[in-house]
C-alpha positions as CSV (number, residue, x, y, z in Angstrom):
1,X,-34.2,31.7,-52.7
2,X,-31.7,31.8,-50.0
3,X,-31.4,28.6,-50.3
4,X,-30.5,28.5,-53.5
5,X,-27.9,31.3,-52.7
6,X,-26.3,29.1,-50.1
7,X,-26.0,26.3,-52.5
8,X,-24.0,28.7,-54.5
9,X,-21.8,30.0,-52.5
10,X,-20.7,26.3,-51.2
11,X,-20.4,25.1,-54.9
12,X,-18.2,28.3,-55.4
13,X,-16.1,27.7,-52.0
14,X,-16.0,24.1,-52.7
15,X,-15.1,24.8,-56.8
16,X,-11.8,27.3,-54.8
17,X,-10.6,24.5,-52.6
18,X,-10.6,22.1,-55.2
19,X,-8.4,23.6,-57.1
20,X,-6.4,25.2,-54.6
21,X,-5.5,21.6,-53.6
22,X,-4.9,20.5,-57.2
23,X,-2.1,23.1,-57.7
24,X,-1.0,21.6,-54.4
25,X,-0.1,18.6,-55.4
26,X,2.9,18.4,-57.4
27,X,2.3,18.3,-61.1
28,X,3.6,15.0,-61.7
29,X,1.3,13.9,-59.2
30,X,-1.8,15.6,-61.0
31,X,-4.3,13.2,-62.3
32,X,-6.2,14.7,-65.6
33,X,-9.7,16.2,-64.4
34,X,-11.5,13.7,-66.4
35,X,-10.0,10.9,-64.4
36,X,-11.2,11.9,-61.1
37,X,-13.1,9.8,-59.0
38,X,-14.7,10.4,-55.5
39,X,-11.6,9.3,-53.9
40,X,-9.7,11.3,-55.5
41,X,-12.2,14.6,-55.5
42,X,-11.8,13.7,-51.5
43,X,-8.4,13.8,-51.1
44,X,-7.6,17.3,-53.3
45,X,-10.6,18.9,-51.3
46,X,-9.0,17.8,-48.1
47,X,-5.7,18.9,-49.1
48,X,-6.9,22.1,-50.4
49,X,-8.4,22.4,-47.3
50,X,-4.9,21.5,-45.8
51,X,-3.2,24.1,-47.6
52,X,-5.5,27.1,-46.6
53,X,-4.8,26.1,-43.2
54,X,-1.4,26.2,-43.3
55,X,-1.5,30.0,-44.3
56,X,-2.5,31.0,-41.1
57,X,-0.9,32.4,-38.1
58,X,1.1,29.4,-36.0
59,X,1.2,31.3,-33.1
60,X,-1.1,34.1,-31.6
61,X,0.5,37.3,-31.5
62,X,1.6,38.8,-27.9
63,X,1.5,42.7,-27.1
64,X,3.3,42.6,-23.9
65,X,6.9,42.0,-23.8
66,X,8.0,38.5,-21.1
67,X,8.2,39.9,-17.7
68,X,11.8,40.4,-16.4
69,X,12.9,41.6,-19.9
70,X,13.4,45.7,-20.0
C-alpha cells in the first residue's frame, strides 16, 4: 500500500513538472501532446524541472550587515 502511494505521488509530481515545462516553452514551440515522444517527454520534464529551479533564492540571505559599514 505505501507503495502504491509513492507511485502516486511521483506520477502526480511528475504529471506538475510536465506541464510546468510545457507552458515553458514558447507556444510556437509547443508540440501537440499527441506527438510526443520520449525525447521530447525528456526534454519538457527537464525544463520543467529547469523552471522550478529558477524560482528559487540566487543568493542566501545575510542578517548581519558587512563589517566596517555603520
Amino acid at each position: 500500500m505505501d507503495l502504491l502511494v509513492l507511485l502516486f505521488i511521483g506520477v502526480c509530481f511528475t504529471t506538475i513538472v510536465f506541464f510546468i515545462g510545457r507552458f515553458a516553452c514558447p507556444r510556437h514551440d509547443r508540440v501537440p501532446l499527441m506527438e510526443v515522444d520520449h525525447v521530447l517527454l525528456w526534454t519538457t520534464l527537464r525544463r520543467g524541472w529547469h523552471a522550478l529551479g529558477s524560482l528559487g533564492p540566487l543568493t542566501p540571505m545575510t542578517v548581519d550587515p558587512p563589517k566596517g559599514h555603520a
